[in-house]
ROFI-631808 format. One line per field, with one value per residue (C-alpha): residue in three letters; residue number from 1; x, y, z. Coordinates in nm, 2 decimals. Example, Ala and Ser with C-alpha at 12.3 -4.5 7.8 and 13.67 -1.06 7.14 Angstrom:
# ROFI-631808
resn = [ALA, SER]
resi = [1, 2]
u = [1.23, 1.37]
v = [-0.45, -0.11]
w = [0.78, 0.71]
//
This chain:
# ROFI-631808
resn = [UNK, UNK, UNK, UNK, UNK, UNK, UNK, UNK, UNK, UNK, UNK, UNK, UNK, UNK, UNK, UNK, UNK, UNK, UNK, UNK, UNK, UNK, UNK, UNK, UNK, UNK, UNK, UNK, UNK, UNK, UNK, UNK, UNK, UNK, UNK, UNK, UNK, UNK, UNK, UNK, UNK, UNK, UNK, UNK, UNK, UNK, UNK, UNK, UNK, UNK, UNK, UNK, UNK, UNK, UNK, UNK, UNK, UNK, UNK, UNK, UNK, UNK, UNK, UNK, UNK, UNK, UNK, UNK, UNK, UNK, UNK, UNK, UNK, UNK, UNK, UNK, UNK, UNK, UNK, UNK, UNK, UNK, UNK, UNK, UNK, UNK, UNK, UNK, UNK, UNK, UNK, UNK, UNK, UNK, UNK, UNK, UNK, UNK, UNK, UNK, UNK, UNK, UNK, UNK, UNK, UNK, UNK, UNK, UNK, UNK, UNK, UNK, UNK, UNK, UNK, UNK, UNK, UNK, UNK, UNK, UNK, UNK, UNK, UNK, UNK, UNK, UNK, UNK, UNK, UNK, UNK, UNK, UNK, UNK, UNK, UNK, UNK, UNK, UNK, UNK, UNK, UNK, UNK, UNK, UNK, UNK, UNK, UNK, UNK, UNK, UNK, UNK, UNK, UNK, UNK, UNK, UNK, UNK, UNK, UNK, UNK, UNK, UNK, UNK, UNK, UNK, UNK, UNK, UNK, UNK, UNK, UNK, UNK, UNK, UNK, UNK, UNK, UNK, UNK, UNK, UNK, UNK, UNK, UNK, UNK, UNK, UNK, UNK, UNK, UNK, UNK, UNK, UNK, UNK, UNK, UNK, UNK, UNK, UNK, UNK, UNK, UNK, UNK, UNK, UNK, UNK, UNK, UNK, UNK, UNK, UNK, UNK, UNK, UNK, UNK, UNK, UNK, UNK, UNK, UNK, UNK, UNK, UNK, UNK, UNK, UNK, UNK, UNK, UNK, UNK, UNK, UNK, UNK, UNK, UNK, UNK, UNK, UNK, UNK, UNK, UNK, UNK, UNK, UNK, UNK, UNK, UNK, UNK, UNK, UNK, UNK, UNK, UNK, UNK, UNK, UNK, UNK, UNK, UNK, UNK, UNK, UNK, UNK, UNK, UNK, UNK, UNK, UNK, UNK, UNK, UNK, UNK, UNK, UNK, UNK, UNK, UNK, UNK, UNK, UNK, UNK, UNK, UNK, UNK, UNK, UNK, UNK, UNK, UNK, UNK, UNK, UNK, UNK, UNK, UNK, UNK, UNK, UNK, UNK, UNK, UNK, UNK, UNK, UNK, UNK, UNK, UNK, UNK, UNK, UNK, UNK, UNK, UNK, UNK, UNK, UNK, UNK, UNK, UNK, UNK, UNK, UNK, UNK, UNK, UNK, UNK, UNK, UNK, UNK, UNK, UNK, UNK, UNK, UNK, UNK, UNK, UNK, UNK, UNK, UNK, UNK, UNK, UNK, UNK, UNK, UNK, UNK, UNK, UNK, UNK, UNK, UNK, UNK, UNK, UNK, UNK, UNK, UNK, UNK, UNK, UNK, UNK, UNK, UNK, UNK, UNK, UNK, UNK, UNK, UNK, UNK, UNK, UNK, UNK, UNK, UNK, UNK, UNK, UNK, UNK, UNK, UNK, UNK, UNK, UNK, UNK, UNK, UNK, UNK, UNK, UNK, UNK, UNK, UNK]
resi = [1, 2, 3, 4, 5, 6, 7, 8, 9, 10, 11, 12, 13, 14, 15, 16, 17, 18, 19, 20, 21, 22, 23, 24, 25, 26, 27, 28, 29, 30, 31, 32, 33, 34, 35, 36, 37, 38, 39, 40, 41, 42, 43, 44, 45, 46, 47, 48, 49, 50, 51, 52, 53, 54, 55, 56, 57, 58, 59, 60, 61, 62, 63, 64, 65, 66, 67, 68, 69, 70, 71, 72, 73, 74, 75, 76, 77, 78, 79, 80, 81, 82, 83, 84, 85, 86, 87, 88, 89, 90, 91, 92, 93, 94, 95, 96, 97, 98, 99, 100, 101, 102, 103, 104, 105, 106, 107, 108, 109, 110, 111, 112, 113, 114, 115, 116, 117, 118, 119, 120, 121, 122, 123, 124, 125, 126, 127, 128, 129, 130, 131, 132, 133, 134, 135, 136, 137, 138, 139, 140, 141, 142, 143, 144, 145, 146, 147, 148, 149, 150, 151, 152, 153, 154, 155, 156, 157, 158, 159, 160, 161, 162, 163, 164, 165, 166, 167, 168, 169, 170, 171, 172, 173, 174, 175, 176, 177, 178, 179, 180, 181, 182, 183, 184, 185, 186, 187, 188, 189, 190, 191, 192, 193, 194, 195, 196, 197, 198, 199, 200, 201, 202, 203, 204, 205, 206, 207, 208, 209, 210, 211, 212, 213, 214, 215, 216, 217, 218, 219, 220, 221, 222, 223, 224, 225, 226, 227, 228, 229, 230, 231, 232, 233, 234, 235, 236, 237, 238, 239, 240, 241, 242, 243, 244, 245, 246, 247, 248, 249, 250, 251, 252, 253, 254, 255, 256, 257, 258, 259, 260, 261, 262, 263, 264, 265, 266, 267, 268, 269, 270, 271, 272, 273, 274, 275, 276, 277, 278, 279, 280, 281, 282, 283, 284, 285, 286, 287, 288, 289, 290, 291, 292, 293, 294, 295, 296, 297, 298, 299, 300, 301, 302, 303, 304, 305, 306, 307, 308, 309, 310, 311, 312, 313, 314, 315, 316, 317, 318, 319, 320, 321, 322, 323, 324, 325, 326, 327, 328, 329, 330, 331, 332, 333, 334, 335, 336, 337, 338, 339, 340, 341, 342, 343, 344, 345, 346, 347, 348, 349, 350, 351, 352, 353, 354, 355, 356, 357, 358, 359, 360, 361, 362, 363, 364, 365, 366, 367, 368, 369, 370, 371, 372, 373, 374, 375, 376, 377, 378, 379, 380, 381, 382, 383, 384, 385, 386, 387, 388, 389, 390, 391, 392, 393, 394]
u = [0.03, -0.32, -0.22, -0.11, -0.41, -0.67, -0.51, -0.48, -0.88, -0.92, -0.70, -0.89, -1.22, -1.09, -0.98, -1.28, -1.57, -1.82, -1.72, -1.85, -1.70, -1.64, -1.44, -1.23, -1.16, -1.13, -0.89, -0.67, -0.60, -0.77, -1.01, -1.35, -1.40, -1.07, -1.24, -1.62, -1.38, -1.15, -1.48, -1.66, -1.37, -1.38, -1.75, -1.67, -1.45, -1.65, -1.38, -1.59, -2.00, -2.30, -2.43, -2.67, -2.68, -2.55, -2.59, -2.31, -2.19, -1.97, -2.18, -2.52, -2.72, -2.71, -2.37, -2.39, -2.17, -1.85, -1.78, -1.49, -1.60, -1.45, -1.60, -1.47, -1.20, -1.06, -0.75, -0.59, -0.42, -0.22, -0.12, 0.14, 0.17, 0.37, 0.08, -0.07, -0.17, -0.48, -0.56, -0.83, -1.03, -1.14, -1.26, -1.05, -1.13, -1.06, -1.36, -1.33, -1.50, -1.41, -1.10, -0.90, -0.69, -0.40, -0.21, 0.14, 0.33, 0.65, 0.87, 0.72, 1.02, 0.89, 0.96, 0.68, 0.53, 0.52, 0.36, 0.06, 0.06, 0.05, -0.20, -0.46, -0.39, -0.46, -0.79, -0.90, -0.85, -1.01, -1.31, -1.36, -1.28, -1.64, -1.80, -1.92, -1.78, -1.45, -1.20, -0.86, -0.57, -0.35, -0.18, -0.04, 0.15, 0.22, 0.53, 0.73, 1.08, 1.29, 1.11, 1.31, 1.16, 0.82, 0.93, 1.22, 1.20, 1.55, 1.52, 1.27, 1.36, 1.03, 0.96, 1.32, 1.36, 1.60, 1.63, 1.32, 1.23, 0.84, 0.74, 0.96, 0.82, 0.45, 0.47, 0.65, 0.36, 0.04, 0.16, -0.02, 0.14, 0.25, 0.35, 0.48, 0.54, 0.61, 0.29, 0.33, 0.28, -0.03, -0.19, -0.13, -0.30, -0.60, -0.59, -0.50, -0.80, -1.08, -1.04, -1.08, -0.74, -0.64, -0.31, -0.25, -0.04, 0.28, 0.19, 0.38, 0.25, 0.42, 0.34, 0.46, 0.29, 0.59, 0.86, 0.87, 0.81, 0.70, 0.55, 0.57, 0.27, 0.34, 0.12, -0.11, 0.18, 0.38, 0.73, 0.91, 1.26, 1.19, 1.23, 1.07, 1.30, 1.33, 1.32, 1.64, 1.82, 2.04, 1.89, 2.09, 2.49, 2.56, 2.25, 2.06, 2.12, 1.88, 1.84, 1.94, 2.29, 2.29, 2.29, 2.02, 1.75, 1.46, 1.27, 1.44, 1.42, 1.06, 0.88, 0.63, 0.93, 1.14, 0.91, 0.83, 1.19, 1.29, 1.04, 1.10, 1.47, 1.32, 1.08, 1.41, 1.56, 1.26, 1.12, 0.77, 0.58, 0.24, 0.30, 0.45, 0.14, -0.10, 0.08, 0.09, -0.26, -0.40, -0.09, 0.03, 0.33, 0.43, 0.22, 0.22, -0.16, -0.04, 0.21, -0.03, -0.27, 0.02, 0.06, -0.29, -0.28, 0.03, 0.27, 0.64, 0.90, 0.63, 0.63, 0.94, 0.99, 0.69, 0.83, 1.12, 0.98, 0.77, 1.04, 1.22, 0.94, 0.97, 1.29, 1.24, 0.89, 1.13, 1.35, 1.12, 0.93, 1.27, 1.40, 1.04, 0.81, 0.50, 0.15, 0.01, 0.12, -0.12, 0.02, -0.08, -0.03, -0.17, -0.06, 0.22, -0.04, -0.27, -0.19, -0.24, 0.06, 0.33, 0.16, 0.14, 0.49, 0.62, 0.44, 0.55, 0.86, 0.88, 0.76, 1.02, 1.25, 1.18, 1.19, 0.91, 0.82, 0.75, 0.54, 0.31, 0.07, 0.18, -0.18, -0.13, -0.37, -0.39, -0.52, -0.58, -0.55, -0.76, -0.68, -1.00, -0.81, -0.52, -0.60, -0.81, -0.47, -0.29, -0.54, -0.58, -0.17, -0.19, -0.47, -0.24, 0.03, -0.19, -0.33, 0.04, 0.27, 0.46, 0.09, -0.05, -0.25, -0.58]
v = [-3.03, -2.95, -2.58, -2.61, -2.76, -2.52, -2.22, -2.36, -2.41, -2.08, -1.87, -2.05, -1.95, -1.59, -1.62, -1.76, -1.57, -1.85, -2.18, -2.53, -2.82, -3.02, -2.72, -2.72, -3.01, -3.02, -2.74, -2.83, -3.19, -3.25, -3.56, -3.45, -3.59, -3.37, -3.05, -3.14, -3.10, -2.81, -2.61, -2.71, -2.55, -2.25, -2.20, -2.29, -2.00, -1.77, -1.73, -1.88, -1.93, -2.12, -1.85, -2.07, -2.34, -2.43, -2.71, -2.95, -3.17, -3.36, -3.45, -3.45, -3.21, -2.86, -2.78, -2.51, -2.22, -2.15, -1.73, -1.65, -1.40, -1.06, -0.92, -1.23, -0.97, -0.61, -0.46, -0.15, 0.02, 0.31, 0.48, 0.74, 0.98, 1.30, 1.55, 1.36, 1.00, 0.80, 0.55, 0.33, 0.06, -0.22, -0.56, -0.85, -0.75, -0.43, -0.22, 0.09, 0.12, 0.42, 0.65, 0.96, 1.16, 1.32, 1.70, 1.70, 2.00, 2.05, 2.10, 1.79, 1.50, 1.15, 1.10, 1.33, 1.16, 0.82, 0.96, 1.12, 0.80, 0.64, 0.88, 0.78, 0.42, 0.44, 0.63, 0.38, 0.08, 0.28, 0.33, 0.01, -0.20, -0.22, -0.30, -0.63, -0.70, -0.57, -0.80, -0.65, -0.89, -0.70, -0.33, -0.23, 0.01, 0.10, 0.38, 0.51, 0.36, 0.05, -0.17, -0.47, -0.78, -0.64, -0.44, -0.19, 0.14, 0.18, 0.50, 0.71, 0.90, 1.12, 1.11, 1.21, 0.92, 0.67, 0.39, 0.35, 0.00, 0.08, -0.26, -0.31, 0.06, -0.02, -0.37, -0.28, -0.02, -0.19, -0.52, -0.65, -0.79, -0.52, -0.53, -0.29, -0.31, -0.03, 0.15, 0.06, -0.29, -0.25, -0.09, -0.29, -0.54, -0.30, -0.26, -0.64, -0.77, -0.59, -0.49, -0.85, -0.84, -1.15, -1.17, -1.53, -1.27, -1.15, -0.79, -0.48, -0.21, 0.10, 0.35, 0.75, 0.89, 0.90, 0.82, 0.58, 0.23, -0.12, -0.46, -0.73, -1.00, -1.34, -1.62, -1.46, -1.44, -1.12, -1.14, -1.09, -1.07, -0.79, -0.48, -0.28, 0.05, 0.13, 0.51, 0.50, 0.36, 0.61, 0.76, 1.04, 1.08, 1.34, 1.44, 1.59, 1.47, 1.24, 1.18, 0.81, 1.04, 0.88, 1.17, 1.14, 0.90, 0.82, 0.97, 1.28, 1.34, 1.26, 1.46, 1.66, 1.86, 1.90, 1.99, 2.30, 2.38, 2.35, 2.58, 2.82, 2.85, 2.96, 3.22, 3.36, 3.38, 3.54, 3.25, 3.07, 3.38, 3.22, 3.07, 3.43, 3.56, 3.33, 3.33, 3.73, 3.77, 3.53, 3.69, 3.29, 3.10, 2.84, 2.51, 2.23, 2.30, 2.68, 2.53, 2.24, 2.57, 2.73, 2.40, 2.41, 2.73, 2.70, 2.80, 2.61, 2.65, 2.47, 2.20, 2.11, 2.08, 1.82, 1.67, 1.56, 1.44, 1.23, 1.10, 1.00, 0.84, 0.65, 0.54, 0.35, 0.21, 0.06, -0.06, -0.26, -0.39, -0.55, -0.69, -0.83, -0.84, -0.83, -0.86, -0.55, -0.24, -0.07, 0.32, 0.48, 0.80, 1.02, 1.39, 1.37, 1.21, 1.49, 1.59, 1.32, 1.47, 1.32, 0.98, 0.97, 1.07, 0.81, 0.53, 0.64, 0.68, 0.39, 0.14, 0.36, 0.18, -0.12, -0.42, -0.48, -0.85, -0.72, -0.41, -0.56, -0.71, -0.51, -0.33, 0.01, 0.07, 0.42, 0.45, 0.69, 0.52, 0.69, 0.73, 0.46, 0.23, 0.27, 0.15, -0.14, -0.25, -0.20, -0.44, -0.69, -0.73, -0.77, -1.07, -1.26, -1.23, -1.35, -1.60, -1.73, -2.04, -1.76, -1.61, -1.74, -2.04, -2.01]
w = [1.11, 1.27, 1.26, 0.93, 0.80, 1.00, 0.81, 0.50, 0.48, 0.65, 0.43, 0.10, 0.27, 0.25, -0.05, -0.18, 0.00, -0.03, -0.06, 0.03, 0.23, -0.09, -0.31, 0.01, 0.02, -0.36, -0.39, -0.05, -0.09, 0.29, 0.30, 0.34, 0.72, 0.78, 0.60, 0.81, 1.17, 1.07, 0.93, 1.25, 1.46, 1.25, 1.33, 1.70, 1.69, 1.54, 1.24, 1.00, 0.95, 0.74, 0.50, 0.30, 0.04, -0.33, -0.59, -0.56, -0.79, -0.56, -0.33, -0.57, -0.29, -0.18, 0.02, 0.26, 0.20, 0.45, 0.46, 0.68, 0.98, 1.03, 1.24, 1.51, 1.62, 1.57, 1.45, 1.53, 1.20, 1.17, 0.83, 0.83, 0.55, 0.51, 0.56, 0.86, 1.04, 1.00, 1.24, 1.30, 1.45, 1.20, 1.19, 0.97, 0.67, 0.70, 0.71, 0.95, 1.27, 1.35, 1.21, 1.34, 1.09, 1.30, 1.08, 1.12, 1.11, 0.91, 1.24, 1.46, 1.51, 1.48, 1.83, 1.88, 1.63, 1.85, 2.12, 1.91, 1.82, 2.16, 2.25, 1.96, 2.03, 2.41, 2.31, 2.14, 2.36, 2.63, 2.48, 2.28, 2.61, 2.74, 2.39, 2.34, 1.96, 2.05, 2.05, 1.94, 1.88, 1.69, 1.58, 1.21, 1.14, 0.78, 0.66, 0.37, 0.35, 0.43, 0.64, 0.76, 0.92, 0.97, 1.28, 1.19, 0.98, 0.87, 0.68, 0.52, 0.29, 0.27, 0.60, 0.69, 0.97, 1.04, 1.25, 1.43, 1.61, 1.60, 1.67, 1.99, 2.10, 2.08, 2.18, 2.48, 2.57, 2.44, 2.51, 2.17, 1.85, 1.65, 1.26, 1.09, 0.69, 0.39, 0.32, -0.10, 0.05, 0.23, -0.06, -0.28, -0.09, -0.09, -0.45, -0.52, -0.30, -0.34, -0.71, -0.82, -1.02, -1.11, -0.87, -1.04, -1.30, -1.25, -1.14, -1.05, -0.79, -0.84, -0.57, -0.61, -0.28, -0.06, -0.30, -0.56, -0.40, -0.61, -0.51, -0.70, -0.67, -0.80, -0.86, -0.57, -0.31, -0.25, -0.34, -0.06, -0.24, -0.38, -0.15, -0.35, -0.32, -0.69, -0.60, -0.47, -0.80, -0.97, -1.29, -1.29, -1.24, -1.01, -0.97, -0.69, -0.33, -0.17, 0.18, 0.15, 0.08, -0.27, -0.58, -0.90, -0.71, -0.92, -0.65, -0.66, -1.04, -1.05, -0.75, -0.66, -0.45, -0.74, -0.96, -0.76, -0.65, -1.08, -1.12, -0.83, -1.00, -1.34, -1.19, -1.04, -1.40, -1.49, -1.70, -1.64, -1.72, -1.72, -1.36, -1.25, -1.36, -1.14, -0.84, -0.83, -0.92, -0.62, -0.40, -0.32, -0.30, -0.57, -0.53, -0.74, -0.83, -0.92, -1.21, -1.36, -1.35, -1.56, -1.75, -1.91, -2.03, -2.21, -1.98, -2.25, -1.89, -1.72, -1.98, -1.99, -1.62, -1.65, -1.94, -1.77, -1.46, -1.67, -1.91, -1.55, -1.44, -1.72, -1.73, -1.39, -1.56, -1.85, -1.58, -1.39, -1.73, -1.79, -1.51, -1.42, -1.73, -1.60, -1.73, -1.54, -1.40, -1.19, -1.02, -0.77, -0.87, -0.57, -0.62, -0.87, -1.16, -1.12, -1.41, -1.71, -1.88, -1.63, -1.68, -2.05, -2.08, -1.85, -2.00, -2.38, -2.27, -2.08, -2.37, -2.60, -2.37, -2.26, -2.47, -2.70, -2.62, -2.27, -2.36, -2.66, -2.41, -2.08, -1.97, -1.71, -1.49, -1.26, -0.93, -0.67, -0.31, -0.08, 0.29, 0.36, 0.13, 0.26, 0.60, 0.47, 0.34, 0.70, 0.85, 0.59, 0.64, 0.98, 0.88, 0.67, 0.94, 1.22, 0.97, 0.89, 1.04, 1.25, 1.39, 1.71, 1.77, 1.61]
//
């Protein structure tokens, strides 16, 4: 019960920012003697500090203020994208220390992968070790695909892995708690916390950098029935193979990839004759930024291969707005949204769709995660796990 009760006034000064003894008290049910020794503890332990004074009604004088502490120890977080790895050395709340972004090449296996890994991670424990703030209690690891009880990558669909035990791997070398979780995950907890959204609605985070991934945030908890793989529902009969071995993935039909491989078929029928033109003038292989290039200037073959990634696109947007009709759907649209095009036809097609009770008041929001962001979101889920009934003793 005593650990119960420190983390439920710890985790509501988090939440908070700045709060005093009686709103804790207030808005966890704990008498205010029980709030005066778990806030004293917290300061003892350098998780939480006095950060000045307020009017307070409850108590007719000026409270002082209670701020949790980040900087009281350091996390190690690692993001891995296709096009590379960012890790980093952070304090609770996420803000980076120091970062290293790692290239990958399209021929490295993830096994070689690990070891970078290892390698980056060993770097910076060695070098932090002698530094008097440093204090690291904890690794995060955050990846595209199936993650099952925070430690096993089952597949990846993007990344092309299967199967991987990451948190067994590390642990066993680094001897530190390691927690690994679906990257859409930790950024929508970057997004969620430190946009000041409102996560008492029922929100949707759709995610398209890796895939097509959602989270689903009620009444300021993550729902943690909902897996989130809606990229690898079926959208299309018989449609292209995706690595999950499944044919006409949402993901599939609605890709940066596909786009480019529809497109390389029609300059080999001789169509897209704007986009033929641009790549021969700059002597250049197809790229996605060569056909939006094509797109803007008119380019019809172009727009229709856009057209139906966006109308795809949509049709999973319609699917989630009616199995969960939510209040807000914010996307991360990273590279596929660079265009405006793709977006606006997947949300008109998507409220073409869905029910209208659902869409009348549904508000879209688009966002671009950076790779700062991203790892702010690694660390802050390692936080809330170290910060939970399951997390050591505080």
């Amino acid at each position: 019960m005593q650990k119960i009760n420190r983390l439920k006034v710890l985790n509501f000064i988090r939440q908070k920012g700045e709060v005093a003894r009686p709103e804790i008290a207030k808005n966890t049910g704990l008498s205010p003697s029980s709030i005066t020794n778990i806030v004293t503890y917290l300061i003892d332990k350098n998780l939480c500090m006095e950060v000045g004074r307020v009017n307070s009604k409850e108590v007719g004088r000026k409270a002082v203020l209670i701020r949790f502490n980040p900087a009281a120890a350091n996390i190690i977080s690692v993001n891995i994208e296709i096009s590379g790895i960012d890790i980093a050395f952070t304090d609770l709340d996420g803000s980076i220390i120091k970062k290293r972004t790692l290239k990958l090449s399209d021929r490295i296996n993830e096994y070689e992968i690990l070891k970078m890994i290892e390698k980056e991670i060993s770097m910076i424990l060695d070098k932090t070790k002698d530094l008097e703030f440093s204090n690291i209690v904890g690794i995060g690891i955050a990846v595209s695909g199936l993650v099952l009880n925070d430690e096993r990558l089952e597949i990846s669909a993007s990344l092309k892995w299967k199967g991987l035990s990451l948190k067994e791997y590390f642990e066993k070398i680094f001897k530190l708690p390691v927690y690994v979780q679906n990257n859409s995950k930790t950024k929508a907890l970057a997004v969620l916390r430190k946009n000041g959204i409102n996560t008492e609605e029922n929100i949707i985070f759709l995610d398209l950098t890796m895939g097509v991934g959602i989270i689903n945030f009620y009444k300021n908890e993550i729902n943690e029935s909902v897996i989130g793989e809606i990229g690898h529902t079926t959208v299309k009969k018989d449609g292209p193979l995706c690595f999950c071995g499944n044919r006409g993935c949402l993901e599939v039909m609605c890709s940066v990839d596909t786009i480019v491989d529809k497109c390389n078929r029609l300059l080999q029928q001789g169509r897209c004759l704007l986009l033929k033109d641009l790549i021969e003038k700059k002597n250049t292989p197809i790229t996605y930024e060569a056909i939006i290039e094509a797109f803007n200037i008119g380019d019809d073959d172009v727009r229709n291969v856009l057209t139906e990634c966006g109308q795809y696109l949509g049709i999973g947007i319609a699917n989630i707005i009616n199995i969960f009709n939510p209040k807000r759907i914010i996307i991360n649209g990273h590279q596929l949204l660079k265009t405006e095009y793709i977006y606006k036809t997947a949300i008109d097609e998507a409220n073409s769709r869905a029910y209208e009770q659902f869409t009348k008041d549904l508000k879209y929001e688009k966002v671009n995660i950076d790779a700062d962001r991203a790892i702010t979101g690694v660390s802050l889920y390692v936080t809330d796990r170290l910060f939970d009934l399951m997390g050591p003793e505080i």
